[in-house]
N, C-alpha and C positions, 0 to 999 in steps of 0.2 A: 250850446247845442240844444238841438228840439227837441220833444220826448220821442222815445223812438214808439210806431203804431201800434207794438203788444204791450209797453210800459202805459199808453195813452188807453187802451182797451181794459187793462187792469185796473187802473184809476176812476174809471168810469164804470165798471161793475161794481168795486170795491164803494162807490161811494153815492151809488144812486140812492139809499136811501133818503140823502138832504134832498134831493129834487132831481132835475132835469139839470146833466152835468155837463158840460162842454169843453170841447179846448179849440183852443187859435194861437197859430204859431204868430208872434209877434217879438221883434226885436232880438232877434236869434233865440228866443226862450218860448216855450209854450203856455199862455196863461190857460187857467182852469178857472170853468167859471160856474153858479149853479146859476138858473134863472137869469144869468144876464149878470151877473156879478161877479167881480174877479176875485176870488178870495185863494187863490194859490198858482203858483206858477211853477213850472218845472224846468230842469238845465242839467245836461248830461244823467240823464234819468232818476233825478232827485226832486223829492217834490220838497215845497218850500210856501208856509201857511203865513197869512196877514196876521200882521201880529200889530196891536195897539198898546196904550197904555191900558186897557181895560182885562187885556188877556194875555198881559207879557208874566204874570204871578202863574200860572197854566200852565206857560209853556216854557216854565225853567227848566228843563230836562231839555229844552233844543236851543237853552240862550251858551252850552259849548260848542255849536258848530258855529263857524262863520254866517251871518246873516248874506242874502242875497246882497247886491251892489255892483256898482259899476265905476269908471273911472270917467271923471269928468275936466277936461283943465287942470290936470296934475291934484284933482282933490276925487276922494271916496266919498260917492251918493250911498248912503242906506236904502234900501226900497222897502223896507219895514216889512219883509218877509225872512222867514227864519225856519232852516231844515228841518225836517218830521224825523226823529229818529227810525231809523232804519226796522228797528223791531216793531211798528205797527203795521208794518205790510204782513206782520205772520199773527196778528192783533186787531180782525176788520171792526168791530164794535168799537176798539178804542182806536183807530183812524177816525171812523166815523164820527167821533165824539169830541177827536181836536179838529175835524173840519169843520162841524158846527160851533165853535167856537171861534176858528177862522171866518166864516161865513156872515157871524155876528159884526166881527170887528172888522170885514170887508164894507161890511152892511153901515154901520156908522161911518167909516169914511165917507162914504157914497152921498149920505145924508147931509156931509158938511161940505158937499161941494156944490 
C-alpha cells in the first residue's frame, strides 16, 4: 500500500532538512526521493531507508525488522531497504540523521549505474 497523504506530509516536513523531498507512488509503494534520488520508500505507512554495505553497521537497530522485498518466481528479491524503527518519528534529528545516511547510500548506488 501507498503512503497515506498526512503520513506522506509528515515525512516531508520531518525530513526537509536533507533538501527538496518528494514522493511518487510507484509499484503499489511510495518511493521518497530527495533531489531526484530515491533513498526510501514507504508501504502501509512504514518508511523503509537504502541501505548498503557502507551503512548496514548504522542501521543495526532496523536489521530485526524484515527488509523490504518482493516475490519473484517463487524466489524473495531484497530491495536493500530496511524499516526505520518506529521511535524516530517522536526523534526528528535522529530520522534526519539515518536519512542522510540513507541518502548517501542511495547516492552510491546511483553512481554505479
Amino acid at each position: 500500500m501507498v503512503a497515506s497523504d498526512s503520513f506522506g506530509e509528515f515525512l516531508r516536513e520531518q525530513l526537509a532538512p536533507l533538501g527538496r523531498v518528494t514522493m511518487r507512488r510507484m509499484f503499489g509503494k511510495t518511493g521518497v526521493f530527495c533531489d531526484g534520488v530515491m533513498f526510501g520508500m514507504v508501504t502501509d505507512n512504514m518508511l523503509y531507508l537504502r541501505v548498503d554495505d557502507h551503512n548496514r553497521a548504522a542501521f543495526k537497530e532496523a536489521e530485526s525488522f524484515p527488509p523490504l522485498s518482493y516475490e519473484k518466481k517463487g524466489s524473495t528479491i531484497d530491495l536493500s531497504f530496511w524499516r526505520a524503527p518506529e521511535r524516530l518519528f517522536d526523534e526528528p534529528d535522529e530520522l534526519v540523521a539515518w536519512a542522510r545516511i540513507a541518502l548517501a547510500a542511495a547516492r552510491r548506488v546511483a553512481a554505479k549505474r
